[in-house]
Structures are given as structure tokens and as C-alpha cells.
N, C-alpha and C positions, 0 to 999 in steps of 0.2 A: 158329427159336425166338426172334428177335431182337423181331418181335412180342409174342410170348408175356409175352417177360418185363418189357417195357415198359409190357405193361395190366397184369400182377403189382405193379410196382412203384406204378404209380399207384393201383392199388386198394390197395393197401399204407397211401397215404397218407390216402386215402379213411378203412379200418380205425380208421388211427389216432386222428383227427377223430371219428370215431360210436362208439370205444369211450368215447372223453373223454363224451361226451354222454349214451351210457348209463350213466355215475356218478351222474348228478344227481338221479336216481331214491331214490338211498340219503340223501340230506337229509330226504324226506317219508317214509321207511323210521322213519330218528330221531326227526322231530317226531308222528307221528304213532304210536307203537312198533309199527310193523308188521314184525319184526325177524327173525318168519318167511322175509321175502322179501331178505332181506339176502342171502341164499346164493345164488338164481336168479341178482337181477342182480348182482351182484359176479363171480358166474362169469361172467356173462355179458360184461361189461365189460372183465375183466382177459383174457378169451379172447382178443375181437375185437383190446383193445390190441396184447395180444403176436403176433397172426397179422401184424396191420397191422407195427408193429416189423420183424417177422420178413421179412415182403412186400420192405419199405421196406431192408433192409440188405441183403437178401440179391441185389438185381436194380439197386441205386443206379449202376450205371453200363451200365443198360441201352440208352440211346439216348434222341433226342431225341421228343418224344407228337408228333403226327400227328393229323390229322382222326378217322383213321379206329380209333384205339387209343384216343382218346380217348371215343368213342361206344360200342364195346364195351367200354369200360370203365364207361360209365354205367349201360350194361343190365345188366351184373352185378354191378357195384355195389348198385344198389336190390334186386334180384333176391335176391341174399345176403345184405341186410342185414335184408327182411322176414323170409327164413328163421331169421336169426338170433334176430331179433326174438321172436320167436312164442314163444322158449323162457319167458317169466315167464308168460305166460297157459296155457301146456302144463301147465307146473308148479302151476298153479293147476286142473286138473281140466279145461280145455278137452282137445278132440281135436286130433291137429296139425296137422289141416287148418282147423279151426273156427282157431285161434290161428295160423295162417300169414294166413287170410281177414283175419283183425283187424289184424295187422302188416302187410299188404299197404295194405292200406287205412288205415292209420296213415298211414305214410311216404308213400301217395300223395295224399295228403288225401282220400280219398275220401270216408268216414265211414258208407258199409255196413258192417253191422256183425253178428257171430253172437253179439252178450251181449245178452240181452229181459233183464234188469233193472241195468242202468248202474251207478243207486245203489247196489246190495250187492258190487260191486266194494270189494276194498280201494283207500282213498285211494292208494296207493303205484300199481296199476296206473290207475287213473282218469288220475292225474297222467303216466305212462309213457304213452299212448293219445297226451293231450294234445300230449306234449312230440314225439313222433313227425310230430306233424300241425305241429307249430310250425317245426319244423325242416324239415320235407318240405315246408312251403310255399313256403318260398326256395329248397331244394334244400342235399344234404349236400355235394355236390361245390361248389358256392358258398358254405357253410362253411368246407369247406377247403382249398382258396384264399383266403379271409379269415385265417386260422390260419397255413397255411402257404406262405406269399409265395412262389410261384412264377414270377419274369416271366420276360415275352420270352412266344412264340407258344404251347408250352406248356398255360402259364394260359386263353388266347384259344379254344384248342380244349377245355380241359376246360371252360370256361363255357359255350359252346356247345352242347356236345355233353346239354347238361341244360335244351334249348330255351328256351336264353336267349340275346340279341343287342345288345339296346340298352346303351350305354357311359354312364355319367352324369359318369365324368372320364375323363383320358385313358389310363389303364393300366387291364386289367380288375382288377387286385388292390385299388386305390382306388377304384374300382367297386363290387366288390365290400361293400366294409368298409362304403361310404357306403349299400350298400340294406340292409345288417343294424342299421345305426343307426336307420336311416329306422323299419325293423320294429320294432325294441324300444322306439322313443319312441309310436305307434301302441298295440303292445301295454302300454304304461305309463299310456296316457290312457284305456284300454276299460276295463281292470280297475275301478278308481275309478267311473266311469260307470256301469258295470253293476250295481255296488254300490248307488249313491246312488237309482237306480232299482228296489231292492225284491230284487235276488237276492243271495242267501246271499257270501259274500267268496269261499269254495273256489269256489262254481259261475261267480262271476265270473271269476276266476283262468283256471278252463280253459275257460269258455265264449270269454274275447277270446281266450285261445290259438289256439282252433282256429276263431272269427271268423273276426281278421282276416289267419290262412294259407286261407281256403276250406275247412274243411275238413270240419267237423259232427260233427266228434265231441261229444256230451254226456253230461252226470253223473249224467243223472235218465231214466227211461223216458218218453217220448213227446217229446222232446227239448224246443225251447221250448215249447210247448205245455201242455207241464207245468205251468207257472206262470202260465199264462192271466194274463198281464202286460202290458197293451197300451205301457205307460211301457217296458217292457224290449224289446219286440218295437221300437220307436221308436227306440230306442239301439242296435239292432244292426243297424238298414237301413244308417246310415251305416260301421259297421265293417266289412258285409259287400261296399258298395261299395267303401271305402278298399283291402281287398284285392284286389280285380279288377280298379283301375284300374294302369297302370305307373307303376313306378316311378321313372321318368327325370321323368312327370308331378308325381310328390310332391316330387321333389328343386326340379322346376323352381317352384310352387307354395313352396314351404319356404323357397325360398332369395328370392321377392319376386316372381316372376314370374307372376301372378295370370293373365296370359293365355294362359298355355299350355294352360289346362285347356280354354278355351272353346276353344280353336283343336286342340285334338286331337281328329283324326278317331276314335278308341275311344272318348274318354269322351262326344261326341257322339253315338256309335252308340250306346253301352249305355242314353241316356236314352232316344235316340228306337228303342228297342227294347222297354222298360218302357211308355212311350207309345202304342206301339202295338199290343202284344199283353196289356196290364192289361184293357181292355173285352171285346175276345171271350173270354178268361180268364174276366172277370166273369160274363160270360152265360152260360158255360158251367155255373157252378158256382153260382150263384143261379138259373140258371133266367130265360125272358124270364114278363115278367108276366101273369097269368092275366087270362079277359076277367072277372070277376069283381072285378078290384082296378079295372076302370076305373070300375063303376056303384055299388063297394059301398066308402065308408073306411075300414071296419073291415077290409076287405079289401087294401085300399091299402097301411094301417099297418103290416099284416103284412110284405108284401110288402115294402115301406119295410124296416122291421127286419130280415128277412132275405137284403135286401141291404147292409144292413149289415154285415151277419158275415161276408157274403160279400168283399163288398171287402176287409176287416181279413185274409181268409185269404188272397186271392188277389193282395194289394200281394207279402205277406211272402212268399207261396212263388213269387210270380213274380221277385223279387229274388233270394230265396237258391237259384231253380235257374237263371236269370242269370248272378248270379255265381260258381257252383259251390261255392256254401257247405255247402250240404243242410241246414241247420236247418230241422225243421218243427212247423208249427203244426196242422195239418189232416190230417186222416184220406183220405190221397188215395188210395188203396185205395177209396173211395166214389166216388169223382170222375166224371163220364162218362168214356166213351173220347176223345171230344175235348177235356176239358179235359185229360188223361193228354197227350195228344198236342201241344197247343199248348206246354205246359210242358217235354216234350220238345224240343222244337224250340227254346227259350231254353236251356236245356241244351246243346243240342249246337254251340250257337254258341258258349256261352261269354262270360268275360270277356277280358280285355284280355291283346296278347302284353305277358311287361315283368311280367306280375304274378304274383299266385299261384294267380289262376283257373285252370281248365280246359278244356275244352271244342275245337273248332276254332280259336277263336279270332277278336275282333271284327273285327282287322284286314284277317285272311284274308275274313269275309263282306263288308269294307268293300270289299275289292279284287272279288269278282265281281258287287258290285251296279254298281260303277265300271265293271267291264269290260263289262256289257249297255247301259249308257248310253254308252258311248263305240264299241260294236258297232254302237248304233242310230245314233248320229249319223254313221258312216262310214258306212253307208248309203244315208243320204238326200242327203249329200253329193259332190258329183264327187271321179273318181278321184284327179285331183290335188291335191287340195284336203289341207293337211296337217295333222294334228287330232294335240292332245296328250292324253295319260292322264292325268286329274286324280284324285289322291289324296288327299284334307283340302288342305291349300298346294301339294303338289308336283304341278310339271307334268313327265308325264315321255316321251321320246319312242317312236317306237312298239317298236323293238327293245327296251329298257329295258322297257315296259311287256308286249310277250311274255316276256320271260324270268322277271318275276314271275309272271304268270299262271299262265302254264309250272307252275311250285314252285307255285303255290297250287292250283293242280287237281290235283297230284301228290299232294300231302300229302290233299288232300280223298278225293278216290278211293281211297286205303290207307287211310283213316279211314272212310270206308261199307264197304268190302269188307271190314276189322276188326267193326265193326257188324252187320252179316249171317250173319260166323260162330256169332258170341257170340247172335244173333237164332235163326238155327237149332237151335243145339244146348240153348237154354234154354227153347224153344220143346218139345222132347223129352222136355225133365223136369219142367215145372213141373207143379204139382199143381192139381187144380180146387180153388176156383172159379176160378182167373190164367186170362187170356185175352191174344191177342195183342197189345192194348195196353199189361199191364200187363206183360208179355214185354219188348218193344220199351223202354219206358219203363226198365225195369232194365237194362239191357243201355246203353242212353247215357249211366244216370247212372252207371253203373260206368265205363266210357271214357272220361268227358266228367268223371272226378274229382270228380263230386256228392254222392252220399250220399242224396239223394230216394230214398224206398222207398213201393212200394205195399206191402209186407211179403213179399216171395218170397223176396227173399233175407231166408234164416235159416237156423238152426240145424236148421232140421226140409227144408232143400233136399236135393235131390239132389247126391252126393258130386261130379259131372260136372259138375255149375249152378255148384258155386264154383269148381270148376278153370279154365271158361270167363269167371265174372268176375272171379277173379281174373286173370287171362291180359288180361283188358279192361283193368282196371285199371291194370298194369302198362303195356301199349303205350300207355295213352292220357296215359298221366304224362309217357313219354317221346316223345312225338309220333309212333311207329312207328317211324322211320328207324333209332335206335342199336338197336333189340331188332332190325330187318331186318340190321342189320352182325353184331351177336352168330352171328343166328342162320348167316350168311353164312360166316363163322368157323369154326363149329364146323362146318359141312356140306362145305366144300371144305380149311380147316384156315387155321392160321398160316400159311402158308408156300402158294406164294408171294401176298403180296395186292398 
């Protein structure tokens, strides 16, 4: 039991941290007299607090966290905190699968969603949505650790275990504290922006919310697009990058070091990623030009013009499923299947480790394009000849550089073979006209923490469709490994691990 009660107690503290957070809800409860929902979340808050409390006194001298209590401690953490979650949208006339799908997708930024009209939300849950995606972007267990100073190894494994690694000083708890600064100075300069650029002050409010955590939740039905606002679509490339890049980059940036940015291998990749698949993007979704625009102007113009609109769709959704924002502009439910598919595949890579994106991860793709190039030059090279692993600066030696790989085709391969479940069984349900593209295309943006919808997932799926993406959802927030510990856990037990 010694186990048991050690992820009790940390989930305890966990509780305590996200009941605090579910109060803030009752502020825009007041300001806006929505005072009906004072009773959902106030149960809701005052429940979580006291389990947490209750968690936290009753197991305080349970032993020291470990890798491994730490990690099933993360999967049930999110696990029961979307359940919880789900309770003020339940209460509001959703089903509790529709209102778990929302809360799942909250906390993991995803921003799939089962509400088709946003805006007739009351302000009170509009702002709940938000505040779930703001918080789920950094992570609750990186909250609290900020909140509640844990040092010593501890702290080390519970920041971890919530697929995070990079240090920005030397303790993870001043680590910690410095990327929530970093977040709320970001979140303090988008709002104003957003504003001064033509959107409403509330939609600015939670549009940079769920910006710059990646996450897509919006206030209005057809999200930005709604506002066919090319000045506001402008202002939120750079908040939707700001989030995907790491944050060890913003610290170093912030603090004068202007060349860190150029010399990291992510924020390198995600440009020359946008770079390289904005054009066949392009042509996919405008179309190659007709022989008629070569001989005719009027023809030409056309043509001209509609790739205009084309670019304007395809910069913005190639960025926000990049960076696993999901804001959209374009009806990609029209889309070909290869332009589904290109965008797909920026999706499933993801933005940056370090950040609030999703996805595999740029590093991890950085690492197997390194390792084909450094495969071909052993190659053509004599046996003994000794070649190092180049990674952005780091050269590294050939042990060092198997043992990464190692982990990075590890995590890659539990992340396709996650893919394929979630591909089959949605595959089963989905309704005509969906086709295996727009299959596929759900399925990564729910694991890869996007929120890009061709519209399948909704309210009108198959009860099975959201069990699977929510199941997506959930492993791909946590990189698979702590949901593989949980589930480890519970099939062989606490005892002995």
C-alpha cells in the first residue's frame, strides 16, 4: 500500500491547487450576474478542495515520490480532474459524456469541442473552457509546484512526469515559478493586442487565453473565422508561435540573449517547417492554375484572387495545426484529402518540447532527421573512421546518440500504434459523408492536442467516437508513458512495483 498512498497523497496536492483554480470562475459568476451557476462551481471547488485536504493529511507521511508514483500520479490526476470538470457543463443540459469530451479537451488543450454555438454559452462557462486551457497549457501539476514548494527529487519527478524536462534555473520549483511569469506577461501583452486589432475585449480576453496555452478554444461559432479579420488573424500567428516555442528559449530571449533563438534547433525546425510545407498546402487548396488563366487575364485575375484567399487560409491553418493551437479560419471539411493530410502531418509533429504545444514533438522529428543523415554518412565512410551525432550545437558520441534514438523511436512507435487505435475504431463510427482522411485527420488532431476539426467530432458522433478521442486526447497530453504506468498499476496492482 505504500505506493498507493504516496500517489493519494500527491494527488491530494494536486486537488488542492485545481480546487483553488476552480473558484475563479465565481468572479465572472458576479460580474456578469450568472448566479445560477454559483452552486455547480462552488460545489465543485469546495468538493475537489476538501478531497485534496483530505488526500494531503490523511497519507502526509507516506514516503518519498519516485519516478514511477509520480507518473501515475499525472494520468489520474488529469484523468479526474476532466471528470470533475464536466460537472458545470452537465449541469447546464450537456450529456456526461458530451461535458466530460469538453473538460477532457479543456485541461488538454485540445479545443474539439461538442458546443456548435460557443457564443450562447453563459460568460461564466465560456471563461471556465478558457481558464482550463490556460492552466492545462503549462500543466496543473506545474502549478502546483509553483503553489506548493516542494524541493529536493520529489518536485523533479512530479515536473517530469507531466512531459516536461528543461531547467530554466537551478531548482525545478524556481523553474517552475519563472515559466508562469513568463505565461502571464505573454498572456498580459495578447489581450491589449487583440483588442486594438478590432475583437470584442471578452473575446480577446479568452481568445489570448487559449492562444498562447495552444489550445483553440473559442467564444464565437466558426472560431476565428468568425470575424473575418485579416489584422487579428496577424496578431495571433505570433501568439500561436510564442506558445509552441520553449520556454527556456523566452527566458533566454527575455533575459538579453537574443541568440538563442537563432541557434535552437526547434525554433529553427518550426520555421523551416512552415517553409516548407505552406506551398504544397498552397496548391492543394487553391488548386494549380488552369490552362485558361495562361491565355486569358481575366482568367489570370481570377485565379490571382483566389489564391489569395488561399494563402491567407493556408499561412493561418498551417501555423495553428503547427503549433497545435486549432484556431480556424477555413472550412477544412472542403479541403482535398491531400490538403487534410499535409496539415495532418504539421500536426503530428507538433511544436516545441519546453512548450505548450502538442504533438510528437519538433525535437523528437529533429532527432530522426539527424539520425538518417548521420546513418548515411556512416555509411559511405570506413569502419573506423569516428563520426559524431549532430543535434542544433551538440556533438554527441555514438553511445549517447543511440540511447536518444532509442527513447525517441520508443515514444514514436507508442504514439503511431496510439494513432491507429483511435484510426480504427473511428473509422467504425463515423458517419457519411467522413471518409478516411477526415478519419485520420481527427484522430491526430485529438492526440497531437489540436482542435482542427473537419466537423466529426460533435455532438451528433457516435458515443464510441468520443470515448476513443477522448482516450486520444488524454495519452497524447501525457506523451503515453504515465497513462502506460497507471494503466500498469492497476493490472498487476501497487504492490509489488
Amino acid at each position: 500500500m505504500r505506493n498507493a498512498k504516496i500517489v493519494l497523497r500527491d494527488l491530494g496536492s494536486i486537488f488542492e491547487v485545481a480546487g483553488g483554480v476552480m473558484l475563479l470562475p465565481l468572479v465572472v459568476v458576479v460580474v456578469f450576474d450568472e448566479f445560477y451557476l454559483m452552486k455547480p462551481f462552488l460545489g465543485m471547488a469546495l468538493g475537489v478542495l476538501a478531497a485534496g485536504a483530505l488526500l494531503r493529511f490523511a497519507f502526509r507521511r507516506a514516503g518519498d515520490t519516485e519516478l514511477k508514483h509520480a507518473m501515475v500520479c499525472a494520468a489520474l490526476s488529469w484523468l479526474l480532474l476532466a471528470l470533475v470538470s464536466a460537472t458545470p457543463f452537465a449541469c447546464c443540459g450537456m450529456s456526461f459524456l458530451d461535458a466530460f469530451f469538453e473538460a477532457m479537451s479543456g485541461w488538454t488543450g485540445t479545443g474539439l469541442t461538442m458546443i456548435l454555438e460557443p457564443s450562447k454559452l453563459p460568460k461564466t462557462l465560456q471563461f471556465w473552457r478558457s481558464l482550463m486551457q490556460w492552466v492545462g497549457g503549462v500543466g496543473v501539476i506545474v502549478l502546483m509546484l509553483s503553489v506548493l514548494a516542494r524541493p529536493g527529487t520529489a518536485s523533479y519527478h512530479l515536473y517530469v512526469s507531466e512531459a516536461r524536462e528543461e531547467k530554466i534555473k537551478p531548482s525545478v520549483v524556481s523553474t517552475v515559478r519563472t515559466i508562469w511569469w513568463i505565461y502571464l506577461g505573454f498572456t498580459l501583452v495578447g489581450v491589449p493586442l487583440l483588442w486594438l486589432c478590432g475583437m470584442p475585449l471578452w473575446a480577446a480576453i479568452n481568445h489570448t487565453m487559449t492562444g498562447i496555452s495552444t489550445g483553440g478554444f473559442s467564444v464565437v461559432k466558426g472560431s476565428i473565422g468568425a470575424y473575418d479579420n485579416i489584422r487579428v488573424e496577424l496578431a495571433l500567428l505570433p501568439i500561436m508561435i510564442l506558445g509552441a516555442l520553449p520556454f527556456l528559449i523566452h527566458y533566454k530571449v527575455l533575459s538579453g540573449e537574443l541568440k538563442a533563438f537563432f541557434k535552437d534547433v526547434q525554433c529553427r525546425w518550426l520555421f523551416f517547417l512552415i517553409f516548407v510545407l505552406l506551398l504544397p498546402l498552397l496548391l492543394e487548396v487553391a488548386g494549380v492554375p488552369p490552362l485558361s488563366a495562361l491565355s486569358s487575364l481575366s482568367a489570370l485575375s481570377a485565379w490571382a484572387s483566389s489564391l489569395s484567399a488561399a494563402f491567407r487560409e493556408s499561412i493561418f491553418q498551417l501555423v495553428s495545426g503547427l503549433t497545435c493551437t486549432g484556431f480556424q479560419t477555413a472550412n477544412i471539411c472542403s479541403w482535398t484529402p491531400g490538403a487534410k493530410l499535409i496539415l495532418a502531418a504539421a500536426m503530428l509533429v507538433g511544436g516545441a518540447a519546453g512548450s505548450t504545444a502538442g504533438g510528437i514533438k519538433l525535437l523528437r522529428a529533429a532527432v530522426v532527421f539527424s539520425s538518417l543523415r548521420w546513418s548515411f554518412r556512416r555509411m559511405l565512410l570506413p569502419k573506423t573512421a569516428v563520426t559524431y551525432f549532430r543535434l542544433g550545437e551538440r556533438a554527441l558520441d555514438e553511445k549517447e546518440a543511440s540511447r536518444i534514438l532509442m527513447e525517441v523511436c520508443f515514444v514514436t512507435l507508442l504514439w503511431f500504434l496510439f494513432l491507429l487505435v483511435g484510426v480504427i475504431v473511428l473509422s467504425h463510427v463515423a458517419p457519411p459523408p467522413f471518409d478516411i482522411s477526415d478519419v485520420v485527420f481527427e484522430v491526430v488532431s485529438a492526440q497531437s492536442n489540436v482542435g482542427l476539426s473537419t466537423g466529426l467530432a460533435s455532438p451528433h458522433l457516435h458515443y464510441l467516437g468520443k470515448i476513443v478521442i477522448i482516450f486520444n486526447m488524454w495519452v497524447g497530453r501525457l506523451e503515453i508513458i504515465p497513462v502506460l504506468m497507471l494503466l500498469r498499476a492497476l493490472v498487476r496492482g501497487f504492490e509489488p512495483w
